[in-house]
N, C-alpha and C positions, 0 to 999 in steps of 0.2 A: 745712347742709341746705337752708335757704329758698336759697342760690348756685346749688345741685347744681339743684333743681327750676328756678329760673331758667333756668339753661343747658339741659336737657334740654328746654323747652320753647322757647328760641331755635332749638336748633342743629332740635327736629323743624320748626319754623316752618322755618327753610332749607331745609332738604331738601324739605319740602312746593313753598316758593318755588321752587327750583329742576326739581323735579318738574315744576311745572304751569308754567313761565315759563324756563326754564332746557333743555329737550329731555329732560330725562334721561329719565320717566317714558316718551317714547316713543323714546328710544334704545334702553330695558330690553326695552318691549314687543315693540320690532321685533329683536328676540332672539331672543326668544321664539318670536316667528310661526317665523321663521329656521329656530329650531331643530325645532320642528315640519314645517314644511314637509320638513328636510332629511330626519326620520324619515317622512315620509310617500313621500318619493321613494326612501328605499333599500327601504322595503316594496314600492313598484311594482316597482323594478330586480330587489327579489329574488322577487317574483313571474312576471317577466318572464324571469329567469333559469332558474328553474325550468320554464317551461313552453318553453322554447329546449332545456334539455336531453330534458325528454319528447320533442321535434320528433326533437332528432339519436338520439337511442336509437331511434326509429321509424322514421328514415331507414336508421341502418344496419341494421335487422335489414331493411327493405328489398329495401338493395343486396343484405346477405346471400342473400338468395332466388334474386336477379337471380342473381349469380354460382354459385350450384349451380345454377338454370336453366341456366345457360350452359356449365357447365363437361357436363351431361346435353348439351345439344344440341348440343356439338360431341366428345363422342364418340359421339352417334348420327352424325353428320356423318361422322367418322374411320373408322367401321367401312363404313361407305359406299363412302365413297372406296378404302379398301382392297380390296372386293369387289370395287370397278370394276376397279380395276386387276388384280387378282386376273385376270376375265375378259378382261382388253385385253394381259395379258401371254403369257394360252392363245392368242391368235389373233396373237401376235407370231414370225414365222418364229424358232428355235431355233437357237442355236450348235452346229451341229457339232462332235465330237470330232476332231481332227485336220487337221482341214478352217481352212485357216490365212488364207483368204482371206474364209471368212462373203459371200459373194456375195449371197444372199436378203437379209440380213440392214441389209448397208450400202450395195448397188446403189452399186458404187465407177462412177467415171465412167471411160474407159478412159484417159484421161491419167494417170489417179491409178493403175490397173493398172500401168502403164506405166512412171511412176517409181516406182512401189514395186520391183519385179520388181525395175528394174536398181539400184538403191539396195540390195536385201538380192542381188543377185548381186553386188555390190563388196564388202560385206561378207563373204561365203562365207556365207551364209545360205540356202546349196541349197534346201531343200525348200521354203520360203516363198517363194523367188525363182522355184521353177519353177513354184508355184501361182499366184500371180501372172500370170505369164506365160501359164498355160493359160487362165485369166479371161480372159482380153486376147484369144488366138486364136480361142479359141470360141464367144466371145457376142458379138466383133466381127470377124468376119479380114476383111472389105474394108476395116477404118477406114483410112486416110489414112495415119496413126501407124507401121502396120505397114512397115518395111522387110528387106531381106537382113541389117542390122545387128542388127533388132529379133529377128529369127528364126534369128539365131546363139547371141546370147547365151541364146532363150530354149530352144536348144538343148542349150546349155554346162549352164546350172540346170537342166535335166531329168536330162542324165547325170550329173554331179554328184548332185543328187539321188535315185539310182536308180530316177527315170521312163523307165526307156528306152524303154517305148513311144512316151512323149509327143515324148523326143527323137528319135528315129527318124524320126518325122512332122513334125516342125518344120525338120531337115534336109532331107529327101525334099524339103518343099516351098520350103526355097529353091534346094536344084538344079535342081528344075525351073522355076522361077519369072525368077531370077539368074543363069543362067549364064556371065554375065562379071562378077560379084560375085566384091570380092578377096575373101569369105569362102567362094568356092565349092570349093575342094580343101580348105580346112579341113572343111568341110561335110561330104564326101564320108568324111570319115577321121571321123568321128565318129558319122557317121551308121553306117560298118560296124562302128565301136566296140561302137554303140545295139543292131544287129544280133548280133554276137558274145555277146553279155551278155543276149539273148535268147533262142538255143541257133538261130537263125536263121542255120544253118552254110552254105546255099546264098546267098542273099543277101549272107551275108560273103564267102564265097572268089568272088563274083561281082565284087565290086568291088575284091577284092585284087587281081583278076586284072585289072582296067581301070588300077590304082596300079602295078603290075610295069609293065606295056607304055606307061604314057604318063609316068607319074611314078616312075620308077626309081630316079633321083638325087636325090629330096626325102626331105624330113626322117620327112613323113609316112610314105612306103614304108618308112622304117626301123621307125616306131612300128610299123606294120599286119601288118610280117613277121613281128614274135615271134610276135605273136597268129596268123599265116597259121601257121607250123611246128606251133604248138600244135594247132590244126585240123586240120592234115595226121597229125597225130600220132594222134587222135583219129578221123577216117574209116579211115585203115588199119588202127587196131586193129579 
């Protein structure tokens, strides 16, 4: 027993020694602090945290606002826009029904008249080719453009196209215009075609009658006789 208290009071002497002369005493304390300190800083962190999420739940309901603000002012925007147009499409010249050239619409420039016409008359695209072609003669007939060639074919797509007023008139003026145009007896034969198919039975047998006396052995005068017997056929009855 007297050993046991011996020792117990050595080994607290030690410890004591070492305590105060040894660091230990303040390797414990600075533990300590340590560990206080580190709870004092996750308190701030998690105070810090929480008021970071207050921020962003604030921010977004925010933004939220923003964007149904936004999404309101751009369909007041939209329906705007759509009225404009609305009125900017009332004062926009209309497409035509049938009307294959839309002139108001697309103010074609006459070269572009010009190869269109003859582009949908290679294709046999008659009635588009002979609109075309009418564009071209009427809103420009001095251009440059215009020749005997231009005003054969836009002859051809008219009667094709059963314009034959238009072709009639497009003939007419390269015979008058051409007359030593290699297209000018073709002319002539098509133009009494244009005339025949109009019920314009003096004007036809007037020019049959120029085909018999100067052109008798052409191709043409074979074409223009059926149609001449037919005529004849038709006055006598």
């Amino acid at each position: 027993m007297k050993y046991l208290l011996t020792f117990a009071i050595l080994s607290a002497g030690y410890i004591g020694t070492l305590w105060k002369y040894g660091g230990v005493g303040e390797s414990v304390m600075t533990k300590i602090r340590s560990s206080q300190n580190a709870e004092r800083r996750a308190e701030e962190l998690h105070q810090e945290n929480q008021s970071l999420r207050a921020k962003v739940s604030g921010l977004q309901y925010e933004i939220a606002q923003l964007e149904s603000k936004n999404q309101y002012y751009m369909a007041q925007v939209q329906g705007k826009k759509v009225e404009k147009q609305t009125r900017a499409i009332a004062s926009i010249p209309q497409v035509k029904s049938g009307d294959l050239v839309n002139y108001d619409v697309y103010r074609w420039a006459p070269e572009k008249l010009l190869a269109i016409g003859e582009k949908e008359l290679h294709f046999k695209n008659y009635q588009k080719s002979a609109q075309f072609y009418q564009e071209l003669l009427k809103r420009h007939p001095e251009h440059e453009i215009i020749s005997d060639r231009v005003l054969f074919g836009a002859g051809v797509a008219a009667f094709e196209g059963n314009y034959y007023k238009w072709s009639e008139d497009h003939f007419q003026r390269l015979v008058e215009n051409y007359p030593r145009s290699e297209f000018y007896r073709g002319a002539k034969l098509w133009m009494a075609l244009s005339q025949y198919h109009q019920g314009e039975n003096q004007k036809f047998l007037k020019t049959v009658e120029e085909f018999r006396l100067k052109y008798r052995n052409t191709e043409e005068w074979k074409i223009l006789s059926r149609y001449y017997e037919d005529i004849s056929y038709k006055i006598k009855k």
